[in-house]
N, CA, C and O of each residue as an XYZ file, in Angstrom:
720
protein
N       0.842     -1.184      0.000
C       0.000      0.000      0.000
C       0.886      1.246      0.000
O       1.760      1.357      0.859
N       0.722      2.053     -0.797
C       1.104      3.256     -0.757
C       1.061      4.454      0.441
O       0.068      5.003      0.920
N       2.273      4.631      0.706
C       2.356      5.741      2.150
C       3.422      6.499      2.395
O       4.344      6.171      1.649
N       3.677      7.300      3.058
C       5.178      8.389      3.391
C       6.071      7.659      2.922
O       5.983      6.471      2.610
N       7.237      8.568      2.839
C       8.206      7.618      2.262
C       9.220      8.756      2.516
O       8.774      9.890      2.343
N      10.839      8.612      2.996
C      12.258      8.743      3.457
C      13.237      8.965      2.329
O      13.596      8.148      1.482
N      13.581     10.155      2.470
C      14.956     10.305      1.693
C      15.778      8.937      2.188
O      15.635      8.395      3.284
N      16.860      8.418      0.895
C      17.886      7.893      1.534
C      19.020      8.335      1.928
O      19.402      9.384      1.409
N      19.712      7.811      2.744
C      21.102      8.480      2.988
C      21.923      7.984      2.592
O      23.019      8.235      3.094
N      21.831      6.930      1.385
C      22.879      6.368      0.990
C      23.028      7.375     -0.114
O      22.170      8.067     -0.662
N      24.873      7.256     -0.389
C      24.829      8.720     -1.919
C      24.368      7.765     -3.454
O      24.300      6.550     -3.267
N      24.143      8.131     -4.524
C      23.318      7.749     -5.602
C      24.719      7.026     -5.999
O      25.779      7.562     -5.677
N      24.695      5.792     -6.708
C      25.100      5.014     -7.818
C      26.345      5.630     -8.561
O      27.560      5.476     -8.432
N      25.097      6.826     -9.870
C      25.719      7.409    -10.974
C      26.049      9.255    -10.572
O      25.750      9.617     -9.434
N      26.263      9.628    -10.920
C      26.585     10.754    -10.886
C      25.769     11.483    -12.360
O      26.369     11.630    -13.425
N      24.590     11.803    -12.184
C      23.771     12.215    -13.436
C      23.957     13.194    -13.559
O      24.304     13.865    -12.587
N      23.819     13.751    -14.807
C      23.846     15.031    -14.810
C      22.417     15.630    -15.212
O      22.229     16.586    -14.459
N      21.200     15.455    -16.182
C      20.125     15.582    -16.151
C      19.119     14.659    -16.672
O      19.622     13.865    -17.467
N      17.970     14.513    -16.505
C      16.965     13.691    -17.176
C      16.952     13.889    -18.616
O      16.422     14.952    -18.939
N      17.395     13.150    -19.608
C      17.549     13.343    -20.995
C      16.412     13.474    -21.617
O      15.968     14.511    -22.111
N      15.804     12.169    -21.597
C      14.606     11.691    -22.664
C      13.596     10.779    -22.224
O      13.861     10.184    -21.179
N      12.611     10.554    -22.717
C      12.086      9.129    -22.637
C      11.379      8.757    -23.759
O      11.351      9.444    -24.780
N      10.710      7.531    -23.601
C      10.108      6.642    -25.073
C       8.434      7.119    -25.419
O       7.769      7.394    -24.420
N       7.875      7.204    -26.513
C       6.674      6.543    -26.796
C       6.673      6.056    -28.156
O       7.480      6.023    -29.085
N       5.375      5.654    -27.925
C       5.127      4.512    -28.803
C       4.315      5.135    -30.195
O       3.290      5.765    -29.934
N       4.545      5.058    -31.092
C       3.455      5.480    -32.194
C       2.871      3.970    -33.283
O       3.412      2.865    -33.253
N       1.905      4.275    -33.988
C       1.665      3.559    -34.786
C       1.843      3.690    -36.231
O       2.004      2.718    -36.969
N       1.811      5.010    -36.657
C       1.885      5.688    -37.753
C       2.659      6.852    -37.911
O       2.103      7.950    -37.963
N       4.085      6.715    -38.008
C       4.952      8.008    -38.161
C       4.502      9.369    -38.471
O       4.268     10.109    -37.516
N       4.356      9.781    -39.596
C       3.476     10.552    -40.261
C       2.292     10.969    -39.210
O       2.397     11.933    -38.452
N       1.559     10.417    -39.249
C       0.035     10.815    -38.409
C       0.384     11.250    -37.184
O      -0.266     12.033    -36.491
N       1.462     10.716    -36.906
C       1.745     11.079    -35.269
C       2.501     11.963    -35.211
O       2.666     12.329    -34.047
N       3.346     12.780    -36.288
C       3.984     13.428    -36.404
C       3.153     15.104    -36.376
O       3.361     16.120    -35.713
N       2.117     14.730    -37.491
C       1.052     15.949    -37.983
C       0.535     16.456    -36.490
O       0.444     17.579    -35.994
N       0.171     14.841    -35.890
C      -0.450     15.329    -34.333
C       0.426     16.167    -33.518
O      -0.054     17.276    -33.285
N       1.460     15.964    -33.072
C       2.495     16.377    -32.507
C       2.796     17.893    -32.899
O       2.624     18.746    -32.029
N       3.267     18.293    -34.250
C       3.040     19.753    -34.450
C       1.927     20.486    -34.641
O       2.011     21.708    -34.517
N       0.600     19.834    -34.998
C      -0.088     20.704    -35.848
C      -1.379     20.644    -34.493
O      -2.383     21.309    -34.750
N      -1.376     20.040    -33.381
C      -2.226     20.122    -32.033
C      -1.305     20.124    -30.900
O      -1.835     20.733    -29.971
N      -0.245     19.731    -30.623
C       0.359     19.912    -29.170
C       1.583     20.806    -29.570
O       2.480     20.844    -28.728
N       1.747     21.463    -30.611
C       2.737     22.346    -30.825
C       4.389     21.813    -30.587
O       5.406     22.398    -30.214
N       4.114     20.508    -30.973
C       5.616     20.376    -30.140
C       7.204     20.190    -30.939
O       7.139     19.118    -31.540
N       8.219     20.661    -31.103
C       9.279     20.453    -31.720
C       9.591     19.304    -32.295
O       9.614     18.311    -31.568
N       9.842     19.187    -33.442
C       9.985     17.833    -33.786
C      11.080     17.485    -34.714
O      11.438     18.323    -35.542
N      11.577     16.465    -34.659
C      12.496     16.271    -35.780
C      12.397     14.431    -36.040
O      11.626     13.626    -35.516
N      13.485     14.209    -37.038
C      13.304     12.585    -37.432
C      14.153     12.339    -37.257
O      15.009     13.128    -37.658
N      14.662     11.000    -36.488
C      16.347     10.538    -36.271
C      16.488      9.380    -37.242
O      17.618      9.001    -37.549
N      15.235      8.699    -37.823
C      15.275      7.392    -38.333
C      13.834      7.211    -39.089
O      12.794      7.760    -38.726
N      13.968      6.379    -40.153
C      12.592      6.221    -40.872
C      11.428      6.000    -40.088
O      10.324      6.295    -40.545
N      11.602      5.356    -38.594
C      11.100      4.834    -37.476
C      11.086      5.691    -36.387
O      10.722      5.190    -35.323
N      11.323      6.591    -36.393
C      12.042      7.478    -34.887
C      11.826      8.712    -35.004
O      12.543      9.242    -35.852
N      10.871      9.612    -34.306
C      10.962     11.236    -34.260
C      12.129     11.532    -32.487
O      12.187     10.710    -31.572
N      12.706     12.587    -32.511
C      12.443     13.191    -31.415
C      11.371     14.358    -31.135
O      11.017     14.903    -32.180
N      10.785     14.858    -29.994
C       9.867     15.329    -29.589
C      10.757     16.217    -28.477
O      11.372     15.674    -27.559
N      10.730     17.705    -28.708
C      10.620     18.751    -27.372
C       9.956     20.103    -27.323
O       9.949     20.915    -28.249
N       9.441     20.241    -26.228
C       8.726     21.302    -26.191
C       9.778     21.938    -24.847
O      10.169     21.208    -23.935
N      10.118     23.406    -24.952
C      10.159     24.226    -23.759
C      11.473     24.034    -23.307
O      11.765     24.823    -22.408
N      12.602     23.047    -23.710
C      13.427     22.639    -23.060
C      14.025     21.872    -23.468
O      13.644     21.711    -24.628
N      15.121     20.952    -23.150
C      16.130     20.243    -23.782
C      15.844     18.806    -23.348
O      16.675     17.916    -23.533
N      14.614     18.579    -22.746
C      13.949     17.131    -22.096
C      13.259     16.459    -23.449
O      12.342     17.033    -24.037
N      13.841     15.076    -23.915
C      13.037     14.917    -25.090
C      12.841     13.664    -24.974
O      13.404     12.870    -24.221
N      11.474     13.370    -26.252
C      11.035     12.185    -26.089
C      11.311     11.466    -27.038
O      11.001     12.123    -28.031
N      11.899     10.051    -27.495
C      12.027      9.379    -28.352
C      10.467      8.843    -28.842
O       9.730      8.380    -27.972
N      10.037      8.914    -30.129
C       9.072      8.319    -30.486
C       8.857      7.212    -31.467
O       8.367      7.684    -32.494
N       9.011      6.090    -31.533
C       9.176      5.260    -32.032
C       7.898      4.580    -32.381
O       6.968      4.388    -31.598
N       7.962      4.116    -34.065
C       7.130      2.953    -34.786
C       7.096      1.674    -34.221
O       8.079      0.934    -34.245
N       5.925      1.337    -33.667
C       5.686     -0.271    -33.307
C       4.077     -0.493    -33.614
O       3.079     -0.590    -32.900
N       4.285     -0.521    -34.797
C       2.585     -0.736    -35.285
C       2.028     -2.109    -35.306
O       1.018     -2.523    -35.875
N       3.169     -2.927    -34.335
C       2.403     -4.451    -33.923
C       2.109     -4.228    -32.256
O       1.720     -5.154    -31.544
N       2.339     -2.962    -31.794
C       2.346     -3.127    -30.021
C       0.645     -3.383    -29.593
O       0.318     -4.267    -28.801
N      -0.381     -2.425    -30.279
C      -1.392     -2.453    -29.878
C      -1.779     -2.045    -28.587
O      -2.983     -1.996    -28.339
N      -0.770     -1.679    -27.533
C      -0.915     -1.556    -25.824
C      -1.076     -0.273    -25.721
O      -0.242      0.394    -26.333
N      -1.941      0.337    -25.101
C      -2.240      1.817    -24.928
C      -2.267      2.134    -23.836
O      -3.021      1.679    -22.976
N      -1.241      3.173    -23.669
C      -0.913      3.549    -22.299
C      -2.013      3.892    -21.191
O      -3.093      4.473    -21.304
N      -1.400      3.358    -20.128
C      -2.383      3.578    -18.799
C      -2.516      5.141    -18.883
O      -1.684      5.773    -19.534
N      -3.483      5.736    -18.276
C      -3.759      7.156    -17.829
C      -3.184      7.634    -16.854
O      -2.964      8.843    -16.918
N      -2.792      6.992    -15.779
C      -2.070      6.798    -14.825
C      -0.283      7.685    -15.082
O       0.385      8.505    -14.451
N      -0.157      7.011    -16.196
C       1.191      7.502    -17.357
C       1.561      8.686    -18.023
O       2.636      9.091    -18.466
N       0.413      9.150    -17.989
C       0.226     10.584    -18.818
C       1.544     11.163    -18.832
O       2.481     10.946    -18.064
N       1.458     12.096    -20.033
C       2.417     13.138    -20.147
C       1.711     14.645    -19.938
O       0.490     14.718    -20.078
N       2.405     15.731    -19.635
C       1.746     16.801    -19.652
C       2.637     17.997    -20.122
O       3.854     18.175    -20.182
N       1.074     19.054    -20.561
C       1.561     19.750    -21.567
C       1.079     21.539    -20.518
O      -0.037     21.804    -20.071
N       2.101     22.256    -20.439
C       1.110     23.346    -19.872
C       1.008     24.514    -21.164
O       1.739     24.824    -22.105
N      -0.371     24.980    -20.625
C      -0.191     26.626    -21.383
C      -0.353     27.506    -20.511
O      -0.665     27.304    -19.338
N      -0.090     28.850    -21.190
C      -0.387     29.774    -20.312
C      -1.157     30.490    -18.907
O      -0.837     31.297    -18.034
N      -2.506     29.570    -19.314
C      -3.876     30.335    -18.450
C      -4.779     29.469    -18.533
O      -4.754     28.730    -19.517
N      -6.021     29.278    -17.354
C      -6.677     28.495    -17.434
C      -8.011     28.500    -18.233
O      -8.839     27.589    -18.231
N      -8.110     30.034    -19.126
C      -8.667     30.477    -20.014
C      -7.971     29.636    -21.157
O      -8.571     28.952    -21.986
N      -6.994     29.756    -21.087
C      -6.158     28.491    -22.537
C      -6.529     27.373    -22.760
O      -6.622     26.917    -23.900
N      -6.831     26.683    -21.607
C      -6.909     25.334    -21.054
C      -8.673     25.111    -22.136
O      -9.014     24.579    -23.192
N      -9.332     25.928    -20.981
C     -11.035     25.964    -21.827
C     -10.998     25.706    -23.230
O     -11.606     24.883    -23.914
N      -9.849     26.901    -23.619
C     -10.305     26.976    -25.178
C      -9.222     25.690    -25.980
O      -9.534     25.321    -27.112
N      -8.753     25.462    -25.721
C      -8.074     23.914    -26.097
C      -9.452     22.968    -25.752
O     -10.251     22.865    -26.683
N      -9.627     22.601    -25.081
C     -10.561     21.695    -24.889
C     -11.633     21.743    -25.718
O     -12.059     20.776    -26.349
N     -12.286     23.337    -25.743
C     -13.270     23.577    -27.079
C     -12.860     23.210    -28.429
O     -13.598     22.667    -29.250
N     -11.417     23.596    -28.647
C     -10.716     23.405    -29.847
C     -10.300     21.604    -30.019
O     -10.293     21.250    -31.198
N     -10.139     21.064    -29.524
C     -10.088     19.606    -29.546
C     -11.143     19.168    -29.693
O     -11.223     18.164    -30.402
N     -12.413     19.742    -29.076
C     -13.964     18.951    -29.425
C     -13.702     19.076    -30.429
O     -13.137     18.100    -30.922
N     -13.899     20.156    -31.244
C     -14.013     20.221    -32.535
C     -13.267     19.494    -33.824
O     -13.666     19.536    -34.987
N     -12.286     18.931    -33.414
C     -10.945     18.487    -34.602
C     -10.757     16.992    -34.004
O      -9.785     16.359    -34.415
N     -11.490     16.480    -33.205
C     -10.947     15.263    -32.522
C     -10.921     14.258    -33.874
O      -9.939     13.779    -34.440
N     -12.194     14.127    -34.156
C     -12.279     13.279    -35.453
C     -10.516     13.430    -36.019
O      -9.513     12.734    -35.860
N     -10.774     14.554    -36.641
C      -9.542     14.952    -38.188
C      -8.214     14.641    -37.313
O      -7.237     14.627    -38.061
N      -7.952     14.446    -36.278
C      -6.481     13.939    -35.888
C      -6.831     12.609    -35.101
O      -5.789     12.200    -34.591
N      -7.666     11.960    -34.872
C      -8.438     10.704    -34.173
C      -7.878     10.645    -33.156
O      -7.167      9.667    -32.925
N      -8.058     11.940    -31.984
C      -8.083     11.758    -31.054
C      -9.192     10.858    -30.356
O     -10.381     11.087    -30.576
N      -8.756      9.744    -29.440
C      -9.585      9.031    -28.788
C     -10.254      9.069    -28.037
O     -11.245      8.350    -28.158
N     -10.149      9.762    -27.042
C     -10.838     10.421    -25.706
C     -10.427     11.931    -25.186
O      -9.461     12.634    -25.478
N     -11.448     12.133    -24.374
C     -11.045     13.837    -24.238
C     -12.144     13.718    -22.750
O     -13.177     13.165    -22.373
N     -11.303     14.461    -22.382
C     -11.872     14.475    -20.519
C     -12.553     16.198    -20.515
O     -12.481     17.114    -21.334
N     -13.101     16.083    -19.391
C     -13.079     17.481    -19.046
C     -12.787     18.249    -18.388
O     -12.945     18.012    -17.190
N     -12.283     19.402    -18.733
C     -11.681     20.341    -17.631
C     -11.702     20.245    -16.254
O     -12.741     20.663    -15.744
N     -10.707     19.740    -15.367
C     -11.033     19.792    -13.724
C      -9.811     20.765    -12.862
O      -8.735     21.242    -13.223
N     -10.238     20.776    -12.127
C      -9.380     21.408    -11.124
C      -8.846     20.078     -9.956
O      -9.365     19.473     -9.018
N      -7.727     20.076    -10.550
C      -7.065     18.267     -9.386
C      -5.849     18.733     -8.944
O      -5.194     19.437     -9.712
N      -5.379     18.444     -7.729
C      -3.734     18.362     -7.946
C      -2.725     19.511     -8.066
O      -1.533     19.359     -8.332
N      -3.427     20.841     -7.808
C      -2.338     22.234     -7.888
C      -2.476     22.163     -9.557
O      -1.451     22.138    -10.240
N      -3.714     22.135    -10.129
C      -3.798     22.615    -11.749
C      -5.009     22.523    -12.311
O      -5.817     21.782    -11.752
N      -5.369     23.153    -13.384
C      -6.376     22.879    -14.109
C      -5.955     22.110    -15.481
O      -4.973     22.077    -16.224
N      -6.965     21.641    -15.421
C      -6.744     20.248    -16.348
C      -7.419     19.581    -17.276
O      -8.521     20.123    -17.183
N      -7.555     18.454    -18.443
C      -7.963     17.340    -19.002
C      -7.355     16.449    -19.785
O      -6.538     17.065    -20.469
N      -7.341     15.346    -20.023
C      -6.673     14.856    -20.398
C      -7.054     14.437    -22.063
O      -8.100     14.596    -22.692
N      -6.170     14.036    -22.334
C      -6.431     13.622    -24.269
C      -6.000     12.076    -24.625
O      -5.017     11.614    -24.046
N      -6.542     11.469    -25.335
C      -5.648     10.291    -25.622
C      -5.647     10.222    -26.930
O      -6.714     10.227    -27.544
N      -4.472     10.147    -27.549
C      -4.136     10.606    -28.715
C      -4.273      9.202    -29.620
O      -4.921      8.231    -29.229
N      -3.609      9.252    -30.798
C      -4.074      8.690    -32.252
C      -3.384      6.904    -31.398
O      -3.952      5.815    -31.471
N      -2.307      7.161    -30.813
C      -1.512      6.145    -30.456
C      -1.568      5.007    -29.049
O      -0.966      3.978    -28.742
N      -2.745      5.929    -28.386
C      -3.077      5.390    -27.438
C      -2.289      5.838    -25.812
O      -2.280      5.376    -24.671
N      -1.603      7.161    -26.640
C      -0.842      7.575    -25.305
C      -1.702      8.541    -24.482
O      -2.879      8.521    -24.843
N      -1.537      9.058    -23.862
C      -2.207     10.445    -22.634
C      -1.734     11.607    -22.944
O      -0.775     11.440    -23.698
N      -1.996     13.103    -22.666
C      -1.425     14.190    -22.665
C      -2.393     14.638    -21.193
O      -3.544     14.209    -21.102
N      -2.077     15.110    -20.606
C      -2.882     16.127    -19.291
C      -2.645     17.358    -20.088
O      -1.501     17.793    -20.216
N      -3.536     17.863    -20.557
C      -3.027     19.678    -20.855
C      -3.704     20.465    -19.433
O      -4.839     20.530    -18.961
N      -2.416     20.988    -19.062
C      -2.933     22.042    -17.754
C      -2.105     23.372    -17.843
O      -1.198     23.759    -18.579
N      -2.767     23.888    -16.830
C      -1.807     25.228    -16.440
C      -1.445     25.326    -15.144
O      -2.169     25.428    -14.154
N      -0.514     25.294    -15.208
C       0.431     25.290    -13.656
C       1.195     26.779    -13.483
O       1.296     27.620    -14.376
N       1.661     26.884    -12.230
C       2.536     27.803    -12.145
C       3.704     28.110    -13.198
O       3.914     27.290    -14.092
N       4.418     29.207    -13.108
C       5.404     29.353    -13.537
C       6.162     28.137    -13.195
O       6.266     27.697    -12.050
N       6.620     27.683    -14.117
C       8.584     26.635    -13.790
C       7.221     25.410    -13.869
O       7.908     24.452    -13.512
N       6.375     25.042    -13.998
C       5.562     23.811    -13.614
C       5.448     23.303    -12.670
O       5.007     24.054    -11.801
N       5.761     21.652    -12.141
C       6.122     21.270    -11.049
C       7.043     21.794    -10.479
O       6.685     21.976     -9.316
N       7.677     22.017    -10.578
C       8.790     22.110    -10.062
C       8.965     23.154     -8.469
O       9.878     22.995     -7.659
N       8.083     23.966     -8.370
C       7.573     24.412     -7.102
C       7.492     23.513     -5.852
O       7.721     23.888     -4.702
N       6.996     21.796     -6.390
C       6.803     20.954     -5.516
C       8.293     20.586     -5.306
O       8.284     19.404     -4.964
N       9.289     20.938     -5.339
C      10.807     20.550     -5.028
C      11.584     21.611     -4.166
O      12.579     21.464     -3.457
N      10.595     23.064     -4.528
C      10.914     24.138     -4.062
C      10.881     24.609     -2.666
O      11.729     25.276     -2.073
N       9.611     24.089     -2.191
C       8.765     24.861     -0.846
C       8.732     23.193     -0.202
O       8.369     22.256     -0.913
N       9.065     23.055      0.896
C       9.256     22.069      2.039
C       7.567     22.121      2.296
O       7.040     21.023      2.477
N       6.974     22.932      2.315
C       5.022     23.121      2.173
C       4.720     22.002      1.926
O       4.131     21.311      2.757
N       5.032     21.590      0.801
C       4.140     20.502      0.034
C       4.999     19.654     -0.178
O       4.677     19.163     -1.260
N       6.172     19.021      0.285
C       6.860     17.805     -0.044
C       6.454     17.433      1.144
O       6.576     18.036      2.210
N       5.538     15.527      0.735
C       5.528     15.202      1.701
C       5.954     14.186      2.308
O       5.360     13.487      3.129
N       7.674     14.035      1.649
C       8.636     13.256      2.540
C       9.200     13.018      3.785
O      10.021     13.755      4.333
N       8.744     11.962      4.234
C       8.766     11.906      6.062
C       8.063     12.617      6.774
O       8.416     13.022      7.881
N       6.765     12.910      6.128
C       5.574     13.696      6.921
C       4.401     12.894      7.723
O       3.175     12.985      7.671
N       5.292     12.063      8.496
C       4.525     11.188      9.304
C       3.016     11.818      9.955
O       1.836     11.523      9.767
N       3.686     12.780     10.762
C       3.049     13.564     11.287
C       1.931     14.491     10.824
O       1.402     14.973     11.826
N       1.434     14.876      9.846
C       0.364     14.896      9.156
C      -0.639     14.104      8.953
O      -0.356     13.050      8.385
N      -2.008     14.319      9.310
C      -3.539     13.884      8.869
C      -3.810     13.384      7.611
O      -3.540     14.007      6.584
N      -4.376     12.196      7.634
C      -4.840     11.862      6.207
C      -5.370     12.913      5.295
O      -5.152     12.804      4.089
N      -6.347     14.370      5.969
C      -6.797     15.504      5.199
C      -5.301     16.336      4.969
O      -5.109     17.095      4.018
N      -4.627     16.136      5.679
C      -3.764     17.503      5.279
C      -2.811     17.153      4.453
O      -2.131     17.926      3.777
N      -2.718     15.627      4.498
C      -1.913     15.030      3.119
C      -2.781     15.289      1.863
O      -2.332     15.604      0.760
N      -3.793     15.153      2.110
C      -4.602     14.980      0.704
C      -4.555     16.591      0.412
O      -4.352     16.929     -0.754
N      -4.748     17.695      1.498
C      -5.010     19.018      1.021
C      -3.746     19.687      0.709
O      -3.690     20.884      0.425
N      -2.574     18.787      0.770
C      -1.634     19.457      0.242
C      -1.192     18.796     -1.675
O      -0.934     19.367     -2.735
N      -1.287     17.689     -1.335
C      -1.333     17.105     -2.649
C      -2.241     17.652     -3.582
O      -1.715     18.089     -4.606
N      -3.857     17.769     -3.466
C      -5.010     18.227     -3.988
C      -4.638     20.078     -3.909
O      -4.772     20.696     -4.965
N      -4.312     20.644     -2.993
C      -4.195     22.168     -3.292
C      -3.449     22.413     -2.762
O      -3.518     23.018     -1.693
N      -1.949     21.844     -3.586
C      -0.536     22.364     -2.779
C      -0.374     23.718     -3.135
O       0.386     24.156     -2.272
N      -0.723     24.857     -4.107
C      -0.281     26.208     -3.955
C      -0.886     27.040     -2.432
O      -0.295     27.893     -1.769
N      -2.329     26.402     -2.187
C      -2.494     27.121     -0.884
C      -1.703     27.129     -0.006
O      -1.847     28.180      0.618
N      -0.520     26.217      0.620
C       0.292     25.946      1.037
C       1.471     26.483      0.857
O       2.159     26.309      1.863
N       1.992     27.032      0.069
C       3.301     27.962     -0.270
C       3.038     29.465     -0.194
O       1.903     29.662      0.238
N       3.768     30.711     -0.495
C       3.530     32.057     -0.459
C       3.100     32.469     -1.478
O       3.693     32.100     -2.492
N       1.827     33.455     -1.644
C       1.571     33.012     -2.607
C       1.730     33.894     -3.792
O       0.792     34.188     -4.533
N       2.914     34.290     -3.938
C       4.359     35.150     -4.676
C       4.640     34.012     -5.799
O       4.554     34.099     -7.024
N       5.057     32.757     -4.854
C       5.323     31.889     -6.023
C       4.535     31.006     -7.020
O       4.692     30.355     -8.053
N       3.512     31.394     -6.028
C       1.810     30.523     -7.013
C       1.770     31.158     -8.402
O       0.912     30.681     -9.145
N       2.474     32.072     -8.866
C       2.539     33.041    -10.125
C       3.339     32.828    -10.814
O       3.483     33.516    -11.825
């Protein structure tokens, strides 16, 4: 069962220097490609007849690779996420995806919620992967690494509500200078 959990004190393995990349899966190069720039705006290039890279915002990229025998569609659980600006953005994406879901075969489309320190929905694209499009603070997550508020490593001592109300509305919890 899932519960608090302890820095270690042992020192790390490797000596990393940053999170590079990671994988997804496509079925159709091309189609997934059109999706990728022409609805999630995202940088793209081709490494291989089989292979895009993918970045948006930063030097974090995703390998995307042809396996049009996988058939396995990612858990939701898995998602990737995309922010924009404002939660006025968010709305009108969501309006704008009703409308075009067909013409890029998007699969599912959630609706706008407020979960988790964001506004939100999720998409499941041509390939069977996730996108969360939200709007978060400035820097994204990354606030949750920032403010000792809302990390809740070795927070024994905290209520089942005040775990959940920090997880569920961790900006109330920080100053709220940096909620911006």
């Amino acid at each position: 069962m899932p519960g608090i959990t302890h820095r270690s004190t042992k020192p790390p393995l490797l000596t990393s220097r940053f999170l590079s990349h990671g994988t997804l899966e496509c079925r159709d190069i091309a189609a997934t490609r059109r999706f990728y720039e022409e609805v999630l705006g995202l940088e793209v290039v081709q490494q291989a007849p089989m292979a895009l890279l993918v970045r948006l915002g930063g030097n974090h990229c995703y390998a995307v690779v042809e396996t049009p025998g996988s058939g396995q569609d990612m858990p939701l659980m898995n998602h990737n996420g995309v922010d924009l600006g404002s939660e006025e953005e968010v709305r009108e994406a969501y309006d704008a995806l009703q409308r075009v879901k067909d013409e890029y075969a998007i699969r599912k489309l959630t609706k706008p919620v407020r979960q988790h320190g964001t506004y939100s929905f999720y998409l499941q694209d041509l390939d069977g992967n996730w996108w969360e499009i939200c709007h978060l603070p400035k820097g994204g997550y990354a606030f949750r690494f920032e403010y000792p508020e809302v990390d809740l490593t070795g927070r024994e001592d905290l209520s089942p509500q005040e775990i959940r109300s920090r997880y569920q509305r961790p900006l109330d919890h920080i100053p709220s200078e940096a909620a911006r």
